[in-house]
PABARO-760978 format. One record per residue (C-alpha): x, y, z. Coordinates in steps of 0.02 Angstrom, whole numbers, padded with zeros to 5 digits, always signed. Each point is the difference from the previous one (the first is absolute). Layout:
XYZ;...
//
This chain:
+03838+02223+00207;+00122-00049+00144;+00005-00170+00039;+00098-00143+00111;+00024-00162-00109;+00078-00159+00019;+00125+00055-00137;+00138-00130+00036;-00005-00195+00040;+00103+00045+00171;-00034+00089+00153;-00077+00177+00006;-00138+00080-00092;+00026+00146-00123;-00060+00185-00012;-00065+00014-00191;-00104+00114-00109;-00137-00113-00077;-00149+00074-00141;-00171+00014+00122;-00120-00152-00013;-00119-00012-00135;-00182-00044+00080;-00125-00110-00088;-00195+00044-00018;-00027-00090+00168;+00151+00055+00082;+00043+00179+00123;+00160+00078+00018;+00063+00055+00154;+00117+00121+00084;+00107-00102+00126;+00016+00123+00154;+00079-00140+00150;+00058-00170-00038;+00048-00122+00145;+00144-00131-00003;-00058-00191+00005;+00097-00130+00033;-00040-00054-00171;+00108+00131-00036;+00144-00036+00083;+00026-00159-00068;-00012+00075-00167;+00161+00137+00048;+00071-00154+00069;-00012-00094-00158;-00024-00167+00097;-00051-00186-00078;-00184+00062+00004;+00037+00185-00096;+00085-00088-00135;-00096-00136-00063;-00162+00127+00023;+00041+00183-00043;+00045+00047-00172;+00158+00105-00012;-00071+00192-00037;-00158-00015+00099;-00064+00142+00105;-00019-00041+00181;-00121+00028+00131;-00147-00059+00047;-00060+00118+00169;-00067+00175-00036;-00135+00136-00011;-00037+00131-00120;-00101+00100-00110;-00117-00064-00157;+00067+00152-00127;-00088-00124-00163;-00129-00128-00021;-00036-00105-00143;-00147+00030-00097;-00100-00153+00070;+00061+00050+00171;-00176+00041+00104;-00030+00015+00195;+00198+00117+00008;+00025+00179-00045;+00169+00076-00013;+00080+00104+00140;-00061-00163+00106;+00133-00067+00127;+00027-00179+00007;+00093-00140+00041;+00003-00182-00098;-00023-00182+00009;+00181-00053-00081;-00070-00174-00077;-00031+00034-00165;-00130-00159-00061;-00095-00077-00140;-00180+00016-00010;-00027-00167-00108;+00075-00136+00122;-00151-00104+00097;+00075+00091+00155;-00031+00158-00018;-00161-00024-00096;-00042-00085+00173;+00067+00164+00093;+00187-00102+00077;+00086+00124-00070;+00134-00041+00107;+00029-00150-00080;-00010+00031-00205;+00162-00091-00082;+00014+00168-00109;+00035+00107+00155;+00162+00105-00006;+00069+00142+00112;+00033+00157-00048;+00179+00047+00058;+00050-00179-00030;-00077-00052-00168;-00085+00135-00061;+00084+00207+00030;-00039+00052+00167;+00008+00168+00117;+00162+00047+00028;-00033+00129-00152;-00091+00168-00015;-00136-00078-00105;-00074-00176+00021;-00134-00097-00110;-00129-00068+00086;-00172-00116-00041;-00133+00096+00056;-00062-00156+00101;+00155+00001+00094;-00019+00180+00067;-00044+00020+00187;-00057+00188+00025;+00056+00075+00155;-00108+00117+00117;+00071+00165+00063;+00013-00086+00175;+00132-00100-00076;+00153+00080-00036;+00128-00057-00135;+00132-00070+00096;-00146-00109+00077;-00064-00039-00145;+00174-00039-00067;+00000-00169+00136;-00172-00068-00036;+00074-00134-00091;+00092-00060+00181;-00150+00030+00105;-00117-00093-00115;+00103-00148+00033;+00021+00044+00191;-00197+00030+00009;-00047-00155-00125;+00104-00118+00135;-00056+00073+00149;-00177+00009-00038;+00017-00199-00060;-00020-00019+00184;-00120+00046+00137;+00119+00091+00138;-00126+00059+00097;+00078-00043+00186;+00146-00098-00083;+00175-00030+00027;+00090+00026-00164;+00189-00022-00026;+00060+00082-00152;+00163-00045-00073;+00103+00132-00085;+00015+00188+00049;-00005+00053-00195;-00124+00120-00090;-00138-00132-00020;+00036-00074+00194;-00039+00173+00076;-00161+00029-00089;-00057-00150+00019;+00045+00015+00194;-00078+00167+00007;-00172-00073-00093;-00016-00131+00122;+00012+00115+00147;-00142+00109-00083;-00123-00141-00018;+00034-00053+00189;+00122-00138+00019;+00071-00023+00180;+00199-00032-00021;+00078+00054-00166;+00182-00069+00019;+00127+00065-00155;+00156-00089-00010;+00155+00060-00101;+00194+00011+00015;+00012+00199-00035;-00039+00104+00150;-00023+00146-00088;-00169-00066-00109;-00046-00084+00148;+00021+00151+00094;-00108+00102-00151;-00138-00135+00039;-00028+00039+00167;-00002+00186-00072;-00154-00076-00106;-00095-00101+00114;-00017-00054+00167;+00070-00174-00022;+00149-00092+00081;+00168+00006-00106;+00114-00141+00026;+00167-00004-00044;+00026-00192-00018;+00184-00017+00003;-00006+00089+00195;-00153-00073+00052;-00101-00147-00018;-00198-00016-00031;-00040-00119+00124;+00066+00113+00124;-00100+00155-00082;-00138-00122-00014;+00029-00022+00215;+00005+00205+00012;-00164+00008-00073;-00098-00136+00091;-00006-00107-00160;-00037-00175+00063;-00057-00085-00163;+00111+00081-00147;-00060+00130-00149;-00141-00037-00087;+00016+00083-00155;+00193+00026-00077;+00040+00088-00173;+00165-00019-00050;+00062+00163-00106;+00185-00047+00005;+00028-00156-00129;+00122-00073+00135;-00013-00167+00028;+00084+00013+00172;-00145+00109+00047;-00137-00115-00085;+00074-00126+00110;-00023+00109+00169;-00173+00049-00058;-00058-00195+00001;+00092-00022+00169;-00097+00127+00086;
//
C-alpha cells in the first residue's frame, strides 16, 4: 500500500510502499478515504526538538481521518464491514488503574497512532476496535476526517456554561473556529476571535457570527467599547499557545 512516512531524521515526510497492516482478533481494518493535517503533523515534517526525541524514524504519520471497516478481527462484535468510521487516535492499556476506572485519558500506556504507533496517511490503517467511532450517513468523510479538532473545540467549549456570555477566544486556528462556532450555537452573547492572519480570521466570520479581531490593528479594549462590554469576557479559551495572547486574555 501507499504510504507517507517519516523516512528521514530531517525535514519532509516520504511517499513509500509499505505491506498492509496485519489486524489482531480484536482489531478492524480500515480503508482510509480523507485524512486531515494536525498540527501534530507539522511539527513532525518540521522535524523540530519535540519530533525528534518522540517519533521514531520510519513511522507512518497521521492521526485525522475517516474511512471504511473492509476487516474485523474475529472477537470484533457490535461493527460489520462496509461500515464508515472515523477513530479515537490514543491507542491505551486496559490493565492500568485508570482505565479500569474509565480515565482513559490518562493511562501511562497511551500512545498515538501517527506518532508512536503507524497512523493514516496510508491506504490501509489498523485500528482497536474500541477506538472506532462509526459515522452516520449525515456525516460525510471529510467531516468525519476533523472530529478529532472539534472534539477538542466542543470538549472546551462545553467546559463552560455560555449561555448569554461574553467569550474571547484566542487564536483563529482549526480548533479556535469550532470552538467559536460551538459557543455561538449554545447561546453565548459576544464571541470575540483574535488572530494575526486576516485571512482565517476572515474564514471565521464565514463560520460564525462572532467578532474577528485582528490584534496587531486593533486593540480589545476598544472592541470591548464597540460592543458595550463594561465588565470584560467572561469565559476565554486560548487555541493559539502564544503567550503574548495568554497575556491579553488575563488583561481583558
Amino acid at each position: 500500500m501507499k504510504v507517507l512516512a517519516k523516512s528521514r531524521a530531517e525535514v519532509g515526510l516520504w511517499a513509500e510502499e509499505r505491506p498492509v497492516p496485519e489486524i489482531g482478533p480484536e482489531d478492524v481494518l480500515i480503508k482510509v478515504a480523507k485524512t486531515g493535517i494536525c498540527g501534530t503533523d507539522i511539527h513532525i515534517w518540521n522535524w523540530d526538538d519535540w519530533a525528534a526525541r518522540t517519533v521514531p524514524v520510519g513511522l507512518v504519520t497521521g492521526h485525522e481521518f475517516a474511512g471504511e471497516i473492509v476487516a474485523m478481527g474475529a472477537q470484533v462484535q457490535g461493527l460489520s464491514i462496509g461500515q464508515r468510521c472515523s477513530g479515537e487516535g490514543h491507542l491505551i492499556g486496559k490493565l492500568s488503574r485508570q482505565s479500569r476506572a474509565g480515565k482513559f485519558h490518562l493511562d501511562p500506556a497511551t500512545r498515538g497512532i501517527g506518532v508512536n504507533e503507524p497512523g493514516a496517511f496510508a491506504e490501509y490503517l489498523r485500528l482497536p476496535a474500541f477506538n472506532v467511532v462509526p459515522l452516520p450517513d449525515v456525516i460525510d468523510d471529510e467531516i468525519g476526517a476533523i472530529l478529532d479538532p472539534l472534539g477538542n473545540a466542543v470538549h472546551t467549549a462545553l467546559s463552560f456554561d455560555l449561555i448569554g456570555e461574553d467569550v474571547l477566544i484566542t487564536g483563529a486556528g482549526p480548533i479556535g473556529i469550532m470552538a467559536a462556532a460551538v459557543a455561538r450555537h449554545v447561546g453565548a452573547r459576544h464571541v470575540v476571535i483574535t488572530d494575526v492572519n486576516p485571512v482565517r480570521l476572515a474564514l471565521a466570520a464565514q463560520v460564525a457570527d462572532v467578532t474577528p479581531v485582528n490584534v496587531t490593528v486593533e486593540d480589545l479594549r476598544s472592541v470591548m467599547g464597540r460592543l458595550k462590554m463594561s465588565e470584560g469576557f467572561d469565559v476565554g479559551m486560548e487555541m493559539s499557545g502564544n503567550q503574548q495572547a495568554l497575556d491579553q486574555m488575563i488583561e481583558a
